[in-house]
VEXNUBA-376317 format. One record per residue (C-alpha): residue number from 1; residue in three letters; chain; y, z, x. Coordinates in Angstrom, 2 decimals, decimal comma, padded with zeros to 5 digits. Layout:
# VEXNUBA-376317
ATOM  num  residuo  cadena  Y  Z  X
ATOM  NUM  ALA  A  Y  Z  X
...
***
This chain:
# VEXNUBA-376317
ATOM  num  residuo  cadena  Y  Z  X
ATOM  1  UNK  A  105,25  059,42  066,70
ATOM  2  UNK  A  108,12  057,84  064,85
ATOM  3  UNK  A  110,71  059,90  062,96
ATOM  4  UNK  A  111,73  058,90  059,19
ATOM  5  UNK  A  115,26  059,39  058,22
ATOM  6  UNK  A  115,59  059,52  054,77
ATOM  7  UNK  A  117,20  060,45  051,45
ATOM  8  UNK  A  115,69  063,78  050,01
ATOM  9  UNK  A  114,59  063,44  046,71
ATOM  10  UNK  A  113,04  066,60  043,61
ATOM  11  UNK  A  109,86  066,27  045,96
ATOM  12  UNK  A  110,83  067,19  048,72
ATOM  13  UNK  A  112,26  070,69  047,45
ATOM  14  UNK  A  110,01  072,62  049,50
ATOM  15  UNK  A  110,71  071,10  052,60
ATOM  16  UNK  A  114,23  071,44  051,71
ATOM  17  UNK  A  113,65  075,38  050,64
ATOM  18  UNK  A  111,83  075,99  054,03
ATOM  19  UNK  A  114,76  074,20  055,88
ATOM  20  UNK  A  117,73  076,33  054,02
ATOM  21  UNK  A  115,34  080,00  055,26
ATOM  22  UNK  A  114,83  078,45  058,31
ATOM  23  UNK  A  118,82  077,50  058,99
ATOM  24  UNK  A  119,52  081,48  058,15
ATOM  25  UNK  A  117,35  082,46  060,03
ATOM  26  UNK  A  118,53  080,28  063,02
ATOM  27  UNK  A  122,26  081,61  062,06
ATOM  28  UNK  A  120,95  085,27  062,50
ATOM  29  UNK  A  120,75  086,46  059,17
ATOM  30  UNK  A  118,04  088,47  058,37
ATOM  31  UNK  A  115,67  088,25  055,37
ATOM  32  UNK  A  113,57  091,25  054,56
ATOM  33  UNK  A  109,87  089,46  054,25
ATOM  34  UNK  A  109,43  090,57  050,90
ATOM  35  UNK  A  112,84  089,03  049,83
ATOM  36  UNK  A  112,05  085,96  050,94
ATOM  37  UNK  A  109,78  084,71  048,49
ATOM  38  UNK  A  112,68  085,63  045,56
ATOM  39  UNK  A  115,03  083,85  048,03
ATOM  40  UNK  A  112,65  080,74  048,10
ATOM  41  UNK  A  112,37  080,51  043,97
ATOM  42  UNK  A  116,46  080,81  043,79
ATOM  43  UNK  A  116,83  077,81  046,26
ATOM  44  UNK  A  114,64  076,11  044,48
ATOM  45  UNK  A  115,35  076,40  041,38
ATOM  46  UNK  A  119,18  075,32  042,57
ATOM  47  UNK  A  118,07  072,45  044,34
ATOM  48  UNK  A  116,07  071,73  041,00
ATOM  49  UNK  A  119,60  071,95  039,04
ATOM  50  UNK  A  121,76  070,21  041,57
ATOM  51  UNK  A  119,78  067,84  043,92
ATOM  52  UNK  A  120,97  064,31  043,62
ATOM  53  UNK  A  123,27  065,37  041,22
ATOM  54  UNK  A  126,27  066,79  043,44
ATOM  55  UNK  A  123,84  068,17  046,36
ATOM  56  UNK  A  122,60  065,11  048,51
ATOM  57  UNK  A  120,46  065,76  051,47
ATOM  58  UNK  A  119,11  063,77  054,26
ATOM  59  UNK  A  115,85  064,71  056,01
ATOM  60  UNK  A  114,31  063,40  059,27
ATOM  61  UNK  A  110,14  063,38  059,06
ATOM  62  UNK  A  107,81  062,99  061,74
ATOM  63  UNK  A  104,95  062,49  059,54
ATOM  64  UNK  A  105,45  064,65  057,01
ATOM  65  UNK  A  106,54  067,33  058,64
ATOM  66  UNK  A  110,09  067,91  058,70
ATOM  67  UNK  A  111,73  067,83  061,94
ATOM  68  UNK  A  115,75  067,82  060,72
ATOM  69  UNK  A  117,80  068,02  057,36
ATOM  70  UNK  A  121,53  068,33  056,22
ATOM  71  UNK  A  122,89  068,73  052,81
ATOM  72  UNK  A  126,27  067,55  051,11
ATOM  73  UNK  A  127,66  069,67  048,70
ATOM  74  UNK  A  130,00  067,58  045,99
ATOM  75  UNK  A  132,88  070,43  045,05
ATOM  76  UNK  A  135,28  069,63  042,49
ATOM  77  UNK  A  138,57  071,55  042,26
ATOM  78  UNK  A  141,51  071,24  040,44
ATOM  79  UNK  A  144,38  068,93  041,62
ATOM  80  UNK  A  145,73  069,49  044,91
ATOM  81  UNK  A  147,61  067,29  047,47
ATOM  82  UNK  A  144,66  067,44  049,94
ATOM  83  UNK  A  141,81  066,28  046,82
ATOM  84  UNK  A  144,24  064,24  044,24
ATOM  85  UNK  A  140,98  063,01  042,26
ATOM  86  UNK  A  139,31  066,98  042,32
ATOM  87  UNK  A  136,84  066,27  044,62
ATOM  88  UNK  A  135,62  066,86  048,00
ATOM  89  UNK  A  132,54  067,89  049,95
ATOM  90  UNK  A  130,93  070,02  052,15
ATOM  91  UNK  A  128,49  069,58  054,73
ATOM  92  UNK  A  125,92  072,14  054,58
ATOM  93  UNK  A  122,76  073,40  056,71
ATOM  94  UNK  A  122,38  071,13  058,98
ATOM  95  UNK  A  119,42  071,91  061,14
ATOM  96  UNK  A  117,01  070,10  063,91
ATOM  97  UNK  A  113,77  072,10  064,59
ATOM  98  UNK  A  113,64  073,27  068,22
ATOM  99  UNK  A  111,28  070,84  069,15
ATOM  100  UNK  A  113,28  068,02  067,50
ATOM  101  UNK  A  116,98  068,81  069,19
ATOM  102  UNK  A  118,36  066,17  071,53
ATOM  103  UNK  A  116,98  063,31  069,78
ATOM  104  UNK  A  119,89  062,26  067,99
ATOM  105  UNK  A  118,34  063,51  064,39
ATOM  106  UNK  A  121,37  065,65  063,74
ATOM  107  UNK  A  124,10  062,55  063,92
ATOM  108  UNK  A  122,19  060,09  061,96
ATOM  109  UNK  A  122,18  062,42  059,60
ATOM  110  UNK  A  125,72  063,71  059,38
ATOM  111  UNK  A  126,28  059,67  059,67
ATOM  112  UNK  A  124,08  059,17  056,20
ATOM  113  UNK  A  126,05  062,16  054,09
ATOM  114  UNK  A  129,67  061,04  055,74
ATOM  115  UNK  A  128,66  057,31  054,17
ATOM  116  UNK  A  127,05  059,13  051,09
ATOM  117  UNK  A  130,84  061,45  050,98
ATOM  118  UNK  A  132,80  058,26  051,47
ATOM  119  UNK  A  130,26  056,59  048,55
ATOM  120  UNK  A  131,23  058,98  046,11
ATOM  121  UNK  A  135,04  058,27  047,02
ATOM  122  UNK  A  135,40  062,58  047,87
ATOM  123  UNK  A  138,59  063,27  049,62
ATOM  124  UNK  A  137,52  065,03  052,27
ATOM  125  UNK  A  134,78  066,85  054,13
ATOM  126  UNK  A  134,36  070,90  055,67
ATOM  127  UNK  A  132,11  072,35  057,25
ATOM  128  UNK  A  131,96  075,83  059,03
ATOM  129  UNK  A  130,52  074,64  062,91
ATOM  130  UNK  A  128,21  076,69  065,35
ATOM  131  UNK  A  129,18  077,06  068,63
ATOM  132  UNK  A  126,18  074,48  069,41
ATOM  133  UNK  A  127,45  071,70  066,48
ATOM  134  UNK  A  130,99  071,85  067,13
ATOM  135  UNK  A  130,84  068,52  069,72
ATOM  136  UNK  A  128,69  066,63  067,22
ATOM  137  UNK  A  131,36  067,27  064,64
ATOM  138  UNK  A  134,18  066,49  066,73
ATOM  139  UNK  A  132,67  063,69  067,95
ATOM  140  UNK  A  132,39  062,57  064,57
ATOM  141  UNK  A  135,99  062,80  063,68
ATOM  142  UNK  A  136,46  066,16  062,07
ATOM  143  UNK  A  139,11  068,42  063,52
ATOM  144  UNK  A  139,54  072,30  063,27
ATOM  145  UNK  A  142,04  073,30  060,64
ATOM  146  UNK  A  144,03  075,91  061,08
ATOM  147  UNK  A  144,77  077,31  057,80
ATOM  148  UNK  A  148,69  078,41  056,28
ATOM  149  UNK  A  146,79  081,05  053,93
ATOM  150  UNK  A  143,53  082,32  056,23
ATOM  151  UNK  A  140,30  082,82  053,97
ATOM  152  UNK  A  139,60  086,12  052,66
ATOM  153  UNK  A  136,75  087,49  050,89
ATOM  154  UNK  A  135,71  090,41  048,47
ATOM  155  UNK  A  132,20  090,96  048,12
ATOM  156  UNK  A  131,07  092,29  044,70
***
């Protein structure tokens, strides 16, 4: 059967919702099963809020099943010398069902949000790579950065 690649659009939000649960999961986090349906309503509703609006995804359908998607996330900052206009992006979940890998879905669609990223006239693009997606991305062009001031967190 042929795959689709495509822009996601409001109805496709539970494809999209299943896709963002199933990239955790692939990433080893674990959701309790009776979180996951409040998990499922707060993606949604933030896809709802934000899709096609400064979230773009792209999904790859075999039928309508979804086989791959990948998400840009528009973020806009104040000035700095890396993002003069305030704005960049950031490539989130990208993920290829098992039985989908090594077909190629996962480049055409980081190809379709780096056009959509270069569309909207963002500075730049990050993304935090797997192990797995690190050739893909460097393959595309993107480089590891090695940060003067290393990220830290505090979680609340």
């Amino acid at each position: 059967m042929a795959t689709t690649l495509r822009a996601a659009h409001m109805v496709n939000i539970p494809q999209l919702v299943r896709a963002r649960l199933d990239f955790l999961h692939a990433l080893g986090y674990t959701i309790q099963p009776e979180d996951e349906p409040q998990a499922a309503q707060q993606i949604n509703a933030f896809l709802s809020d934000h899709l096609e609006r400064d979230i773009f995804a792209w999904i790859a359908l075999e039928d309508q099943t979804l086989a791959a998607a990948g998400f840009l996330q528009v973020i806009e900052v104040m000035w700095q010398p890396m993002a003069p206009k305030g704005r960049h992006g950031r490539i989130i979940n990208i993920l290829t069902l098992p039985e989908y890998r090594h077909q190629g879905l996962a480049r055409a669609i980081m190809l379709e949000l780096i056009r959509k990223a270069r569309e909207l006239n963002l500075a730049y693009l990050d993304l935090d790579a797997s192990p797995e997606g690190q050739p893909l991305y460097e393959s595309l062009g993107f480089e590891l950065t090695h940060a003067h001031h290393p990220p830290m967190r505090l979680v609340l």
